[in-house]
C-alpha positions as CSV (number, residue, x, y, z in Angstrom):
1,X,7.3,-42.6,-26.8
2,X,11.1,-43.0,-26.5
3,X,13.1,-41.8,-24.1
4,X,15.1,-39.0,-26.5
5,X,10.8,-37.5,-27.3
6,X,10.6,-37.7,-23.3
7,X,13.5,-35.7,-22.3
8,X,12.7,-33.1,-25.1
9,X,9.1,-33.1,-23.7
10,X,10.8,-32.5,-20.4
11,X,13.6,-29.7,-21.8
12,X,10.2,-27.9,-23.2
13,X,8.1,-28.1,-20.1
14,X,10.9,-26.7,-17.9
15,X,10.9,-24.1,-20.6
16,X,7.3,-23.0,-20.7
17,X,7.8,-23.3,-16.4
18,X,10.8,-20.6,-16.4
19,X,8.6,-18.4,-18.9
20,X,5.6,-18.4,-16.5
21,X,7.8,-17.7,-14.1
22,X,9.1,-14.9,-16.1
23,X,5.3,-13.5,-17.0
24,X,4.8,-13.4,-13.6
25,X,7.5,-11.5,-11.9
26,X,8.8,-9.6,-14.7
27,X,5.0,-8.3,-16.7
28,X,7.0,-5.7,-18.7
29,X,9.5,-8.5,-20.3
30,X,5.8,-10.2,-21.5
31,X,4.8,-6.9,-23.0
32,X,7.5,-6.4,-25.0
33,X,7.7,-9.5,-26.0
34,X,4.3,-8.7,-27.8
35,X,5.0,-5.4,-28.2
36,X,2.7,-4.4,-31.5
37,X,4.9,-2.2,-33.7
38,X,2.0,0.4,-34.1
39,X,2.3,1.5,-31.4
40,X,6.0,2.7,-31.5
41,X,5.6,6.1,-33.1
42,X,3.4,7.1,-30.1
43,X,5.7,5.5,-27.6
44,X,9.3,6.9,-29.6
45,X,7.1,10.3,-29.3
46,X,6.1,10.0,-25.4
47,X,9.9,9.0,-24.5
48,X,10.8,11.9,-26.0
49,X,9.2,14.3,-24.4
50,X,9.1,12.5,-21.1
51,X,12.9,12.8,-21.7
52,X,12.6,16.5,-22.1
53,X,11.3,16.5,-18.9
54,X,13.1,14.1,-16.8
55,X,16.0,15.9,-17.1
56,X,15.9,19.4,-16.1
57,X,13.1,18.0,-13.1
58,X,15.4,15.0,-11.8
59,X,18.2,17.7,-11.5
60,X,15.8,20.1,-9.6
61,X,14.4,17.2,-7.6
62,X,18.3,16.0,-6.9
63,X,19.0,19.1,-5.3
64,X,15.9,18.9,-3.3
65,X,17.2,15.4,-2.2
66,X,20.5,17.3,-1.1
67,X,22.4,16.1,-4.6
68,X,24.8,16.6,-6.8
69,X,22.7,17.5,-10.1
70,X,24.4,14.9,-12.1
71,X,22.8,12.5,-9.3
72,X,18.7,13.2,-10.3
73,X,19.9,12.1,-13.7
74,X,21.1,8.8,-12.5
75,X,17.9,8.8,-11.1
76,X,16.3,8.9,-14.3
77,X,18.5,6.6,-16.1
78,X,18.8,3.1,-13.8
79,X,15.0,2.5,-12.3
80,X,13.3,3.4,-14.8
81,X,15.1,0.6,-16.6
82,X,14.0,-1.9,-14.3
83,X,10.9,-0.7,-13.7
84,X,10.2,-1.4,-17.0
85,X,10.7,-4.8,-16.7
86,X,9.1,-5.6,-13.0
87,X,6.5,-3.1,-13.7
88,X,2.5,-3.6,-14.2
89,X,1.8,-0.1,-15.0
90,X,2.1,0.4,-19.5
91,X,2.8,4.0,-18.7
92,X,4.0,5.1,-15.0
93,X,7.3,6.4,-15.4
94,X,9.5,6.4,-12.1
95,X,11.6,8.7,-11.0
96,X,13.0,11.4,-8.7
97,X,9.9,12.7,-6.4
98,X,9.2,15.4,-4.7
99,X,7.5,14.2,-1.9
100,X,10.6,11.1,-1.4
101,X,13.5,13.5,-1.6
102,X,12.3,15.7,0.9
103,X,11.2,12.7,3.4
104,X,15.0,11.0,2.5
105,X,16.7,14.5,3.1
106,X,15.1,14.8,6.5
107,X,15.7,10.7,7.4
108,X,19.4,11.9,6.3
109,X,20.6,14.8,7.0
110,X,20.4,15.1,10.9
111,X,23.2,11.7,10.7
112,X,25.6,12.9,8.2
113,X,26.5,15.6,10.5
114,X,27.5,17.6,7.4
115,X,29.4,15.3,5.9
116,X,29.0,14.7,2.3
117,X,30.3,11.4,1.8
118,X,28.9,9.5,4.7
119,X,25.2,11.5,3.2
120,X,25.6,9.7,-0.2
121,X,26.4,6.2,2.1
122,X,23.5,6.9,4.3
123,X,21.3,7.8,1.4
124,X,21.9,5.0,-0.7
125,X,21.3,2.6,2.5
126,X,18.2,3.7,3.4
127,X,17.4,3.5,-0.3
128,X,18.4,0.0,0.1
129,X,16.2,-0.7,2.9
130,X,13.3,0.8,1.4
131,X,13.5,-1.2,-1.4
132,X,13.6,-4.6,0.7
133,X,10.5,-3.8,2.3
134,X,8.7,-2.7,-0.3
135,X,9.9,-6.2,-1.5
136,X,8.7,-7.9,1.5
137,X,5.6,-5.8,1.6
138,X,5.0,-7.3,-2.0
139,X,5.4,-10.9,-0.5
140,X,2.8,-10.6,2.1
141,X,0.6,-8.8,-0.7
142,X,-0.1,-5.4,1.0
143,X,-0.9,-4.1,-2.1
144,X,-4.7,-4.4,-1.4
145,X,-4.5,-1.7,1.0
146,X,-4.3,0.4,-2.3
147,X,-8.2,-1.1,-3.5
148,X,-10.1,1.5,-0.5
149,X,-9.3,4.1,-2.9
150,X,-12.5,4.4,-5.0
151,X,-13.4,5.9,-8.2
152,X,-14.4,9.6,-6.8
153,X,-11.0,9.3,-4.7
154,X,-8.9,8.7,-7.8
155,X,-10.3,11.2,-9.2
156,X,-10.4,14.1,-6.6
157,X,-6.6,12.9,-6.3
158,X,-5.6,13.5,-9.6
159,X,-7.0,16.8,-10.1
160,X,-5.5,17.6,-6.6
161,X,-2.0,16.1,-7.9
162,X,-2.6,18.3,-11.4
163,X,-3.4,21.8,-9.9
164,X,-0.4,21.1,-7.2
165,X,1.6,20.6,-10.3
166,X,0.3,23.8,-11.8
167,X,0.6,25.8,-8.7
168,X,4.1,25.0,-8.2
169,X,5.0,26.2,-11.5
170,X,3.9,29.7,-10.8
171,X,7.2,30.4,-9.4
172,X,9.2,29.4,-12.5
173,X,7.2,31.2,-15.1
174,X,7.2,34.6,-13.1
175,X,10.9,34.3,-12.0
176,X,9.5,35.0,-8.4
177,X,11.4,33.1,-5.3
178,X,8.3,32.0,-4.0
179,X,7.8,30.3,-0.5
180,X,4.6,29.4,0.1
181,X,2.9,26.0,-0.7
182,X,-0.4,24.7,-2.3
183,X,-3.4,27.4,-2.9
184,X,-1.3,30.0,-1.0
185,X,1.7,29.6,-4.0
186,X,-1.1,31.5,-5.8
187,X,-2.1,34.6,-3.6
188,X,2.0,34.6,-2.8
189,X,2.2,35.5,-6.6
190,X,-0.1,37.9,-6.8
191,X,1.2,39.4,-3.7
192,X,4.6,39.7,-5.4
193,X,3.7,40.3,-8.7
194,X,5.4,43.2,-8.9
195,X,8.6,40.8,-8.3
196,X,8.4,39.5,-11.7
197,X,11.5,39.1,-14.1
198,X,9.5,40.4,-17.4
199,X,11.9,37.7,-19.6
200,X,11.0,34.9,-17.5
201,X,7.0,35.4,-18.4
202,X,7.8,36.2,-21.7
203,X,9.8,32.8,-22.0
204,X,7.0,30.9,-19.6
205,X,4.1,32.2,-22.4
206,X,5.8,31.2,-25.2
207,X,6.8,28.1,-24.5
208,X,3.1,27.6,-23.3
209,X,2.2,28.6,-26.3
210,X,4.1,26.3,-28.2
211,X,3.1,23.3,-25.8
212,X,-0.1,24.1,-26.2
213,X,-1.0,24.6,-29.8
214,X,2.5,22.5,-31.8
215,X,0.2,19.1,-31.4
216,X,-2.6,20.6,-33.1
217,X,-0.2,22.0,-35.9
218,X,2.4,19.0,-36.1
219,X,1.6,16.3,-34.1
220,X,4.1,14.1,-35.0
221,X,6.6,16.5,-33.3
222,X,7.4,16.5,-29.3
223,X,5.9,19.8,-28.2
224,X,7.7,19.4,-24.7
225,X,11.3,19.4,-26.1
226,X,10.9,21.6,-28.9
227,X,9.5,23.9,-26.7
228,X,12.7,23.7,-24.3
229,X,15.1,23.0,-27.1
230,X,13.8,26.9,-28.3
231,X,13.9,28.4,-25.2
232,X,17.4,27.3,-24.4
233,X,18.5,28.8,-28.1
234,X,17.5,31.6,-27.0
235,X,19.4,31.8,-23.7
236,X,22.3,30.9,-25.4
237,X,22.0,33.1,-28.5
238,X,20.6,36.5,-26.9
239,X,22.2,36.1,-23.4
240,X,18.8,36.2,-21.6
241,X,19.9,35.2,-18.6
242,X,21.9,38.3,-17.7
243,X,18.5,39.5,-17.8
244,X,17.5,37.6,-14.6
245,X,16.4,34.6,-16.4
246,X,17.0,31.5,-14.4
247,X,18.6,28.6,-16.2
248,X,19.5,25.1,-15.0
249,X,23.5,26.1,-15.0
250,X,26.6,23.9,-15.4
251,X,25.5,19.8,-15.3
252,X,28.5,17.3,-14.8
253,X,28.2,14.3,-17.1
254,X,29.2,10.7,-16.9
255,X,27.5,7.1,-16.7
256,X,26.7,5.9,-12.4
257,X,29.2,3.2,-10.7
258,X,27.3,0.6,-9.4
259,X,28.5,-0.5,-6.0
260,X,27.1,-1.5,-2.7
261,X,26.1,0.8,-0.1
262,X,28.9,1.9,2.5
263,X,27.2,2.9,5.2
264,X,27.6,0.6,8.5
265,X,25.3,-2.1,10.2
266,X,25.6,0.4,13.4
267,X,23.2,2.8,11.2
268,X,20.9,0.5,11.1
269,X,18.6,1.4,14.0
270,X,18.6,4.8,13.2
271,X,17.3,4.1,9.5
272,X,15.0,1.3,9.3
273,X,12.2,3.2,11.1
274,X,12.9,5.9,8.1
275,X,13.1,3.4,5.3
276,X,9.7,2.3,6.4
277,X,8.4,5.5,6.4
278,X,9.9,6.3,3.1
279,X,8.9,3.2,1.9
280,X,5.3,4.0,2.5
281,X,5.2,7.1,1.4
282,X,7.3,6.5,-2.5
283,X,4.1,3.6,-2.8
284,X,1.3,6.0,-1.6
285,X,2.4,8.2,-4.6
286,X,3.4,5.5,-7.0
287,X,0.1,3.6,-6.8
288,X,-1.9,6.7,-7.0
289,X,-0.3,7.2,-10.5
290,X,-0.2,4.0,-11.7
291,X,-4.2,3.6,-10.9
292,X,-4.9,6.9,-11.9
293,X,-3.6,6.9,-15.7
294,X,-4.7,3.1,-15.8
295,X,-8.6,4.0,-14.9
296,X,-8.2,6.7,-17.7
297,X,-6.7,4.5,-20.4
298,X,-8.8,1.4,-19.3
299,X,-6.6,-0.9,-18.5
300,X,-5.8,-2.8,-14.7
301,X,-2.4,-2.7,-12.7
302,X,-1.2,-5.0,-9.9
303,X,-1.5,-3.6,-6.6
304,X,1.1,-6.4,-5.2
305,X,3.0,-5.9,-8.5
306,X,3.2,-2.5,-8.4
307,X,5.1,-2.8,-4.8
308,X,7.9,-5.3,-6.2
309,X,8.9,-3.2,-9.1
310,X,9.0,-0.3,-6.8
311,X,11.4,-1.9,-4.6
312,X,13.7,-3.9,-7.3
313,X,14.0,0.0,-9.0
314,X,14.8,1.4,-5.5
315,X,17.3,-1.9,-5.2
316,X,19.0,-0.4,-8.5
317,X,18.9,3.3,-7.5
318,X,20.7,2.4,-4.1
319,X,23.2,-0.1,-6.0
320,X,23.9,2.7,-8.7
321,X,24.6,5.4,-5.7
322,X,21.9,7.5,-6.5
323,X,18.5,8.2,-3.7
324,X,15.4,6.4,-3.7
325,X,12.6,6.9,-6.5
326,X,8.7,6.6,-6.5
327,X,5.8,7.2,-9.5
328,X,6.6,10.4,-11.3
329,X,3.1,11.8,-12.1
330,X,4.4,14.9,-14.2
331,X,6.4,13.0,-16.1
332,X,3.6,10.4,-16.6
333,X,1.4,12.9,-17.7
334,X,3.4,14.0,-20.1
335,X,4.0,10.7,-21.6
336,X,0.4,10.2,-21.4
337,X,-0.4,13.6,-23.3
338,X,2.0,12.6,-25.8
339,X,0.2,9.6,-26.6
340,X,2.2,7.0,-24.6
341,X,0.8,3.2,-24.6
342,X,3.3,1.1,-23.6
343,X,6.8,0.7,-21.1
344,X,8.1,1.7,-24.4
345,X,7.6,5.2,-23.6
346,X,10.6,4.6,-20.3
347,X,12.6,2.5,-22.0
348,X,13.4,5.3,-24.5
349,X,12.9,7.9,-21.6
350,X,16.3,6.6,-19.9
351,X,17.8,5.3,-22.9
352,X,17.7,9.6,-23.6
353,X,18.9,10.5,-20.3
354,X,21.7,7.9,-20.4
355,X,23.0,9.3,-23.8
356,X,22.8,12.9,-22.6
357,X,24.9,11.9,-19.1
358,X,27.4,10.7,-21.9
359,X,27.9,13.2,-24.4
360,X,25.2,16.1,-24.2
361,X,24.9,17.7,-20.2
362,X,26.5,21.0,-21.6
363,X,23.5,22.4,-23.4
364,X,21.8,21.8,-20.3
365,X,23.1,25.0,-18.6
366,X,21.0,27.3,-21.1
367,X,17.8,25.3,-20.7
368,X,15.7,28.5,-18.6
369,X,13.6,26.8,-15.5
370,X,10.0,29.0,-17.5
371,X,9.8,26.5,-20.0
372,X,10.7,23.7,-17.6
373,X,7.1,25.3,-16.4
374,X,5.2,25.6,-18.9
375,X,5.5,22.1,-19.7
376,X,5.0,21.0,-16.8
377,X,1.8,23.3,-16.3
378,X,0.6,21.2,-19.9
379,X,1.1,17.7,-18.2
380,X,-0.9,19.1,-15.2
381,X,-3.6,20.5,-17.6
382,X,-4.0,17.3,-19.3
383,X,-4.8,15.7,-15.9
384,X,-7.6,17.7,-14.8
385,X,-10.9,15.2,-14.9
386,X,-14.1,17.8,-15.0
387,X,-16.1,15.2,-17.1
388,X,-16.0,12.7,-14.7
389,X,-16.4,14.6,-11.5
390,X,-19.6,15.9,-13.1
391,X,-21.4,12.4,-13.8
392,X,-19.8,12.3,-9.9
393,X,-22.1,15.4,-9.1
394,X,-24.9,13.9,-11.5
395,X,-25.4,10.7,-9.7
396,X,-24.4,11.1,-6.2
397,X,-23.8,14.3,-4.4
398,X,-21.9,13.1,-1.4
399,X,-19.7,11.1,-3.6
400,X,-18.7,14.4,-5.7
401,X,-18.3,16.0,-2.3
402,X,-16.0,13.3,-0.6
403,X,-13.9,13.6,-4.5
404,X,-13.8,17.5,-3.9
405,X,-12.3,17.1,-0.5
406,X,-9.8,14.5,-1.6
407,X,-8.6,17.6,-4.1
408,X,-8.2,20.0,-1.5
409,X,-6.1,17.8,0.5
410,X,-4.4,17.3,-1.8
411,X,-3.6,20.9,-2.9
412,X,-4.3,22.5,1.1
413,X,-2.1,19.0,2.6
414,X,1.1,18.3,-0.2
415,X,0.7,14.7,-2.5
416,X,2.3,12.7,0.4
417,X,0.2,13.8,2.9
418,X,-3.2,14.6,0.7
419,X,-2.8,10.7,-0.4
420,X,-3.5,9.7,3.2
421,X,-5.8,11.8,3.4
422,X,-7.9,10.3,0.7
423,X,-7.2,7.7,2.5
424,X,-9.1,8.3,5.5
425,X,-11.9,9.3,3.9
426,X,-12.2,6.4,2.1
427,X,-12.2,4.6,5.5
428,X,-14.5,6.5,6.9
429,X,-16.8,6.5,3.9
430,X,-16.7,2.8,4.0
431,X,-17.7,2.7,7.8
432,X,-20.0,4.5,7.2
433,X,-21.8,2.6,4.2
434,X,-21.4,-0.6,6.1
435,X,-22.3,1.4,9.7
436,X,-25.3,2.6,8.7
437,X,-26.4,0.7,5.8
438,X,-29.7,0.6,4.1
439,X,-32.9,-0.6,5.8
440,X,-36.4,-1.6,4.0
441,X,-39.0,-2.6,5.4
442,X,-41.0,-4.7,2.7
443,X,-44.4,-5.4,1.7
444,X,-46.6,-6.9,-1.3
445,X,-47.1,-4.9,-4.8
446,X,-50.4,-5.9,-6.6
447,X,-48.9,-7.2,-9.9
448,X,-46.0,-7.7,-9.1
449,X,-44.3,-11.1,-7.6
450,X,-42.3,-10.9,-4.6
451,X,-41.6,-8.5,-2.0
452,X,-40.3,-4.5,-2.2
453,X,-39.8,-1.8,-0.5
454,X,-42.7,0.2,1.2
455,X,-40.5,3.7,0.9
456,X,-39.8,2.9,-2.8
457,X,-43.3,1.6,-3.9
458,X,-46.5,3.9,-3.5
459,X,-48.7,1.0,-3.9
460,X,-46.8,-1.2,-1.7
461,X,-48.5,-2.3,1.5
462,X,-47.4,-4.6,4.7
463,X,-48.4,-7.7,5.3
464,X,-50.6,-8.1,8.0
465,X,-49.5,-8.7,11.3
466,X,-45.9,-8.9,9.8
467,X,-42.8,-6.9,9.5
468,X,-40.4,-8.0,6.8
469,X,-37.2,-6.3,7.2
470,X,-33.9,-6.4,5.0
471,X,-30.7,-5.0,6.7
472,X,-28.3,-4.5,3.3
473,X,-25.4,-5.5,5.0
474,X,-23.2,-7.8,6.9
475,X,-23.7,-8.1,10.9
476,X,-21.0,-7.2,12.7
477,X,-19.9,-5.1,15.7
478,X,-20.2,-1.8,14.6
479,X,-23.6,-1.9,12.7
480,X,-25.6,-4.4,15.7
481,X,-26.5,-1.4,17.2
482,X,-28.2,0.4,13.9
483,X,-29.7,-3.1,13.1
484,X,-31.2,-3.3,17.0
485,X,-32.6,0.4,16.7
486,X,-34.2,0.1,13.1
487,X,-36.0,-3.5,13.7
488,X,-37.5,-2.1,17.2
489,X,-38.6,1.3,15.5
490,X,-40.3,-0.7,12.4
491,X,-41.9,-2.9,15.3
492,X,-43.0,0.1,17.3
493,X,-44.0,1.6,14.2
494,X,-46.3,-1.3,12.9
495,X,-50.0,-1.8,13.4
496,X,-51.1,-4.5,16.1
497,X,-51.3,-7.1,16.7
498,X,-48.4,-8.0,15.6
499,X,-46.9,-11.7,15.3
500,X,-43.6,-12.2,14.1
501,X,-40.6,-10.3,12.6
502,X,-39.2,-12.1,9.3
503,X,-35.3,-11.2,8.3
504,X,-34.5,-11.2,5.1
505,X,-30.7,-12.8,5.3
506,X,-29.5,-12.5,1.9
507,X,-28.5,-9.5,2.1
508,X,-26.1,-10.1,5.6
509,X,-23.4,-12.2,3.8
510,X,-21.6,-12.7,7.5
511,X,-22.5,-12.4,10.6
512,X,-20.0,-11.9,14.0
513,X,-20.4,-13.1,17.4
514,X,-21.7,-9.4,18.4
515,X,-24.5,-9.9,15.5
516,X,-25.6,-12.8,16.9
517,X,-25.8,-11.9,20.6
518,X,-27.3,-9.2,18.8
519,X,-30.4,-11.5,17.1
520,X,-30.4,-13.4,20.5
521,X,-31.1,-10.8,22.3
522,X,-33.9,-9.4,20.2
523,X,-35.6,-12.5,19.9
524,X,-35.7,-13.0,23.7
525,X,-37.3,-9.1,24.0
526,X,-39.5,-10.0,20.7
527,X,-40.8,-13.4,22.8
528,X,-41.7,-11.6,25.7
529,X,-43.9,-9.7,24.1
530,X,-45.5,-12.2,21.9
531,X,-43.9,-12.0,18.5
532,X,-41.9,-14.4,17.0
533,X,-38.1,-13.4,14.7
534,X,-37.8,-15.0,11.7
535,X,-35.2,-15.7,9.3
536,X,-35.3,-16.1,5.1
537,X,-32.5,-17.4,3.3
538,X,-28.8,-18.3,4.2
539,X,-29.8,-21.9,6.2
540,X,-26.7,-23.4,5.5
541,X,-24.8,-20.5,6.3
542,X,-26.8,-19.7,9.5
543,X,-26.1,-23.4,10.7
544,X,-21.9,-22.6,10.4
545,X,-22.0,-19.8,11.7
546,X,-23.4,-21.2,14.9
547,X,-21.1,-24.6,14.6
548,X,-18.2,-22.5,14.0
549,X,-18.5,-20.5,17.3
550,X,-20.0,-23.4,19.4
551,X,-22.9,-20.7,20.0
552,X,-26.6,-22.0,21.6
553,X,-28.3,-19.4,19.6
554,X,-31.1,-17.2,19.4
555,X,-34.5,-19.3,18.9
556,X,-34.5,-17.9,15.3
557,X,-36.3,-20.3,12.9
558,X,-35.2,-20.2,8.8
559,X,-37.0,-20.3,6.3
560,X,-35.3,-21.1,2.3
561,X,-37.6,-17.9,0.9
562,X,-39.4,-15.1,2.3
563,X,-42.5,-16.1,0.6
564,X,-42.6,-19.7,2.4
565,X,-42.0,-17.7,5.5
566,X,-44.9,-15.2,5.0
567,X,-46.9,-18.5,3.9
568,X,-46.1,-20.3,7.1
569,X,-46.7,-17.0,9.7
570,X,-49.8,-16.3,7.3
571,X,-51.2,-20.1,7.8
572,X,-50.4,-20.5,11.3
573,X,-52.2,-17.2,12.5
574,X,-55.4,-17.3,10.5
575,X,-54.3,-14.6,7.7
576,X,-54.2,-14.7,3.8
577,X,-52.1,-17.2,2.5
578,X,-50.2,-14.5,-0.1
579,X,-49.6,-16.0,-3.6
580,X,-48.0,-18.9,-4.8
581,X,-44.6,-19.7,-3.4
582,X,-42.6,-20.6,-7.2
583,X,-40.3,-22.6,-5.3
584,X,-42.6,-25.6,-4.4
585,X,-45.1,-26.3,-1.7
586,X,-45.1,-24.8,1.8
587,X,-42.6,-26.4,3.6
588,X,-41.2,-26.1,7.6
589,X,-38.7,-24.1,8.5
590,X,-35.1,-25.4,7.8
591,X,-33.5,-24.1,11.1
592,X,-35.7,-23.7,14.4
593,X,-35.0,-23.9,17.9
594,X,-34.2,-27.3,18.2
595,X,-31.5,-29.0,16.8
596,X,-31.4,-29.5,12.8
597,X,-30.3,-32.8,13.0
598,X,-33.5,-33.7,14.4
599,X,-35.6,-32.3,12.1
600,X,-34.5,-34.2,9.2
601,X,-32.0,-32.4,6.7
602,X,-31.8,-28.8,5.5
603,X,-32.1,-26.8,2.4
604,X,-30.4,-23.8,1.3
């Protein structure tokens, strides 16, 4: 090979290195590198009406934020556009959020002292900050805190998220000032039903209408924005809103300035303890999306992933002077409902919102906030999961409970806070699986090799002066108790005499130092009495664990099966012999009381 073939052998492997590089920290620039052109109708379709919605809800959400309304459109132009590219999600679409702009209004507020200026300086530094730890967080991988949410959860969340989107609607489609939050929103309504501006229903049904039946008619058309784009005609054209008909109002226009946050390092102190906050929060709610809508479409998103992007498209909000961003699940869903597949669907999302900032915020004024409502009530429609919360029911009631509660704290608690909730139960849920785990006692089946459960199997019967017992779980500190009670009630329980205790140790993939004081014990109180403990399975592992902590030990001896440990008891006191052990012939324990090395090798 000469030297020219090995430096273009070297030009190309620095190459394919860079683009690795690239597919790793930037999955969206991958994707649309492969993009298949098929699916561009759906996505041109999706970004559309995610569009449609954007808008009018990032100049809403702005104002929330404590905005200019030109502001929530910058919002929706800048991170989006990264987030496509940093992004692991095909469909999340970021964006102004409720639950962010009230915690950064609240971080905010109390230091601007009024102030406008210094507001937007503070806001766009603690947008800043929230970013780099989100960054940092994505270093150190904290993303896995995100896998205790399970399947039940995600669910429960999501409908919670979609009738919170649906409740808070009921305010725009009425035309009634409503104060209340969550399930109350409702009964406010009804209270105040008598409140209602008759235009603003009329507009909120028809545009419902029109969301709800223009995809079965003509699918190929974006049932979001015509609907808006019809409403607004209207406003303009019969001067509906001198009839009390809200409407979005004048919208400045105009592209963002990118610059670098002005606020001073003496703010610091005060708002790194809220960026954190904020921080946690904008990925509570971004991570519940982006799983969400990827368990529906079948597809997987990157935990760790998903916390870079989020903090490179808060990086670009703060540097483009707008407030910090999180996983917009209305406007997901509506991209989703429209059929979105790909990061497509933002890409032409912002590209929309960026051409409107530069010629086309005037219309806005007429667009009435009853169709903003109405689709929005569509997006939340298309969330609600009733299929899979009855195979839920179907297959385990306390798992179909623990999804119903994660919905009501949701709707009862706000997204922010109903997202921790979940949370928590999916903590405690796990403790309590691995707390209070399954316990069999086994037996012998005629006809059947092996040994199974006695609760499970009518025809299943102990083994004589025996009691085989599997624990299905790890040992550790806060189950050593549960183990302790369940081995001396089976012992208690069994017929005499009585003269050893096998453990099958398969199922206890690690054991702590509590555990095994926890077996030492035991087998000293077992001793005293006569019967032996035994162990099945998990030699090699037993023999580190004890190395590892430089423990003695409890006089435990292992056996490689359960059926040469039944053989050996069996032989040894005089009983049947069971059947033949498939393994090989009856061999000694691989683990007793005195040291292994002495006995001659191990098996596993």
């Amino acid at each position: 090979m000469t030297s020219a073939d090995e430096a273009r052998e070297g030009v190309v492997g620095r190459l394919l290195g860079a683009i690795a590089r690239v597919d790793r920290w930037a999955p969206g620039i991958t994707a649309l590198r492969h993009y298949n052109r098929a699916d561009l109708p759906a996505d041109l379709r999706a970004g559309i009406a995610v569009a449609a919605v954007a808008i009018p809800v990032g100049i809403a959400y702005s104002e929330l934020a404590g905005f200019r309304p030109e502001y929530g459109l910058y919002a929706c132009f800048v991170p989006p556009l990264v987030y496509a590219v940093f992004g692991s999600s095909r469909q999340l679409i970021v964006g102004p959020d409720a639950a962010t702009c009230a915690v950064l209004a609240a971080a905010v507020a109390p230091l601007a002292l009024g102030d406008p200026v210094r507001y937007a300086a503070l806001a766009a530094m603690l947008t800043l900050l929230a970013g780099l730890i989100c960054l940092i967080a994505s270093l150190l991988r904290l993303g896995t805190l995100a896998d205790f949410l399970s399947k039940p959860i995600l669910v429960g969340l999501l409908n919670g998220i979609a009738l919170t989107i649906i409740l808070g609607q009921l305010g725009k489609l009425t035309g009634i000032p409503l104060q209340s939050h969550g399930l109350a929103l409702a009964l406010e309504t009804l209270r105040r039903a008598h409140e209602a501006v008759p235009v603003a229903v009329g507009i909120g049904l028809a545009a419902l209408a029109i969301v709800g039946l223009l995809p079965r008619l003509l699918p190929a058309l974006p049932s979001g924005i015509v609907a808006m784009a019809l409403a607004a005609a209207a406003v303009a054209l019969l001067g509906l809103d001198r009839l009390g008909l809200a409407t979005l109002g004048p919208v400045p226009g105009g592209l963002p300035h990118f610059a670098f946050p002005s606020a001073g390092l003496a703010d610091l102190p005060d708002l790194l303890p809220n960026a954190a906050a904020l921080a946690l929060v904008s990925y509570a709610s971004l991570i519940f999306s982006a799983q969400s809508f990827a368990a529906k479409n079948g597809y997987e998103v990157d935990a760790d992933q998903e916390f870079a992007a989020l903090g490179a498209s808060n990086l670009a909000a703060a540097l483009s002077q707008t407030f910090a961003i999180s996983g917009a699940d209305s406007r997901t869903a509506v991209g989703d409902a429209n059929g979105s597949r790909t990061q497509l669907t933002g890409l032409v999302a912002a590209a929309i919102v960026g051409v409107v900032l530069l010629a086309l915020t005037w219309p806005l004024r007429y667009v009435p906030l009853a169709a903003l409502g109405a689709v929005l009530v569509f997006a939340g429609l298309s969330l609600i999961d009733l299929t899979t919360l009855r195979q839920i029911w179907r297959a385990d009631r306390i798992e179909a409970a623990i999804s119903v509660l994660a919905t009501l704290g949701v709707v009862g608690l706000g997204i922010t806070k109903g997202v921790l909730f979940a949370v928590v139960l999916a903590l405690l849920r796990f403790i309590q699986l691995t707390a209070r785990p399954g316990v069999d006692r086994l037996g012998s089946v005629e006809g059947l090799p092996g040994f199974h459960a006695l609760g499970r199997h009518k025809t299943a019967r102990p083994v004589p002066g025996l009691v085989i017992l599997r624990f299905n779980a790890p040992l550790v500190f806060f189950n050593a108790g549960q183990f302790r009670k369940e081995l001396l009630a089976a012992v208690a329980a069994a017929p005499t005499p009585l003269h050893a205790v096998v453990i099958d140790l398969l199922p206890m993939t690690r054991i702590d130092i509590t555990g095994l004081f926890t077996l030492r014990d035991i087998a000293d109180a077992l001793r005293q009495r006569g019967i032996r403990l035994v162990g099945a399975g998990r030699a090699t592992e037993w023999k580190h664990w004890l190395a590892e902590r430089g423990f003695d030990g409890p006089s435990v001896e292992i056996y490689p099966t359960l059926r040469r440990a039944v053989r050996a008891l069996a032989t040894e006191t005089g009983g049947p012999a069971g059947e033949e052990d498939d393994i090989g012939e009856m061999g000694e324990p691989v683990l007793s009381p005195e040291p292994l090395e002495k006995r001659g090798g191990q098996h596993d």
